[in-house]
N, C-alpha and C positions, 0 to 999 in steps of 0.2 A: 488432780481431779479434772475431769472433763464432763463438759455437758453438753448434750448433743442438741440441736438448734436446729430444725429442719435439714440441710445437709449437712452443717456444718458446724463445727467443737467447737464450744468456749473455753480456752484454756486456763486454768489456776490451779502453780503450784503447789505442791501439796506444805499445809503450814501455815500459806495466804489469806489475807481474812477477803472475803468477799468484795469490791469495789462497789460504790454508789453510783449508777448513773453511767456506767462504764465498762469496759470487759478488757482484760489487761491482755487477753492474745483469742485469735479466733483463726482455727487451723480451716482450712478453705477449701472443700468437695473441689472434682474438679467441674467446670462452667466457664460460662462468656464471664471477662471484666470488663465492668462497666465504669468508666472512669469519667468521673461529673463535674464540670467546671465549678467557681465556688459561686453559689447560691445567697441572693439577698434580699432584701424582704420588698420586694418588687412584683408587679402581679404577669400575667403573661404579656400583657402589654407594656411592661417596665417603667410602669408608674407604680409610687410608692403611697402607702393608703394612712402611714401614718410615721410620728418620726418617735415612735417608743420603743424599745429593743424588745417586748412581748411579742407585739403583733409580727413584727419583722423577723422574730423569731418563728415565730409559724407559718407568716408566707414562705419563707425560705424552708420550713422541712415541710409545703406542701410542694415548692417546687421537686424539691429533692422526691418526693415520693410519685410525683406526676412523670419524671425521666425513670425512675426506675421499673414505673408501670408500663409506662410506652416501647421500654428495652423487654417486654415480657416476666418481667420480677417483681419480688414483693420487699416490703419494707427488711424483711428479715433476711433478707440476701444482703443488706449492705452490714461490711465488715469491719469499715474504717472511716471515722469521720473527722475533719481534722478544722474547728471552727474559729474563727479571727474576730473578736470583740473589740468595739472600742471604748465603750464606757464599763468599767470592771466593777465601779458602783451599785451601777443601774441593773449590773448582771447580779452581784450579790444582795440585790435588796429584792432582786425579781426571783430568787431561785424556787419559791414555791407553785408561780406561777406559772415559769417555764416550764415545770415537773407536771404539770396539768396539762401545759400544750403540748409536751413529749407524750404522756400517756397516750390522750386524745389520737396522734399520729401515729407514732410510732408504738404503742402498745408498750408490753414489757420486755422490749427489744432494745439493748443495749450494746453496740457497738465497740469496739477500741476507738478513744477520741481522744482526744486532744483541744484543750480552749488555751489559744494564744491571745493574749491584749495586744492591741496593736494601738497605735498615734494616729491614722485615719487610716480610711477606707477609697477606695475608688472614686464610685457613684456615691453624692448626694443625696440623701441625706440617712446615706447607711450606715445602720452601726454592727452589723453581726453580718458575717458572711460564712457559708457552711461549704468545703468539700466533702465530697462523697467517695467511696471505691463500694462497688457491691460485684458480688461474684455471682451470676446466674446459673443456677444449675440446667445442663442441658437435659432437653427432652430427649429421654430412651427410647430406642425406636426397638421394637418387639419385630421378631424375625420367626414369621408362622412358616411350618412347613407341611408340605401335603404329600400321600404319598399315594400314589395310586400301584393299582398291580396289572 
């Protein structure tokens, strides 16, 4: 079965039960890629507003949504998010609320993703970092012709 997503297929084979939260393949128009270093709950000036994996969760898929806006795209051009946790607790005790900050951003746009736990993170005092890939569909340039006699 496929489902078509603004350019681009959600792929699930046939027999599959539906994924939660997730899209297990998304076949890609062609377009610019947009390939996003990983994003953490930092604001544009790289301070951090709070040290709970909710909010840091939301700065980080507003950054994410703020680069794929200034490359020209929208949230539903990203294809593959691939995100690095450090407290797996604090991720499964939050997953109702995180599902409220995904709505909120991301709508009902669900990606190929992948959540890896990781033993720490870079920067202080983060706990959830997000990469991104989004495939921009390019603009069709329309070719008028005129013909005179």
């Amino acid at each position: 079965m496929n489902e078509t997503n603004l350019n681009h297929e959600k792929t699930l084979p046939d027999g599959w039960i539906r994924p939660k939260g997730y899209t297990n393949g998304i076949l890609a128009q062609p377009g610019r890629i947009l390939f996003m270093a990983g994003q953490i709950g930092w604001d544009e000036e790289e301070k951090f507003h709070s040290d709970l994996l909710v909010p840091q969760f939301e700065q980080a898929l507003k950054n994410i949504n703020a680069i794929v806006c200034k490359a020209g795209g929208k949230v539903e051009h990203i294809c593959k998010m691939t995100c690095f946790c450090k407290d797996k607790e604090q991720y499964l005790a939050s997953r109702k609320e995180l599902g409220r900050v995904w709505k909120k951003i991301m709508g009902d746009h669900y990606p190929c993703m992948s959540m890896i736990f990781v033993s720490d993170l870079l920067d202080h005092p983060a706990l959830i970092e997000i990469e991104a890939t989004a495939v921009i569909p390019t603009k069709k340039h329309s070719i008028n012709f005129t013909i005179t006699a």
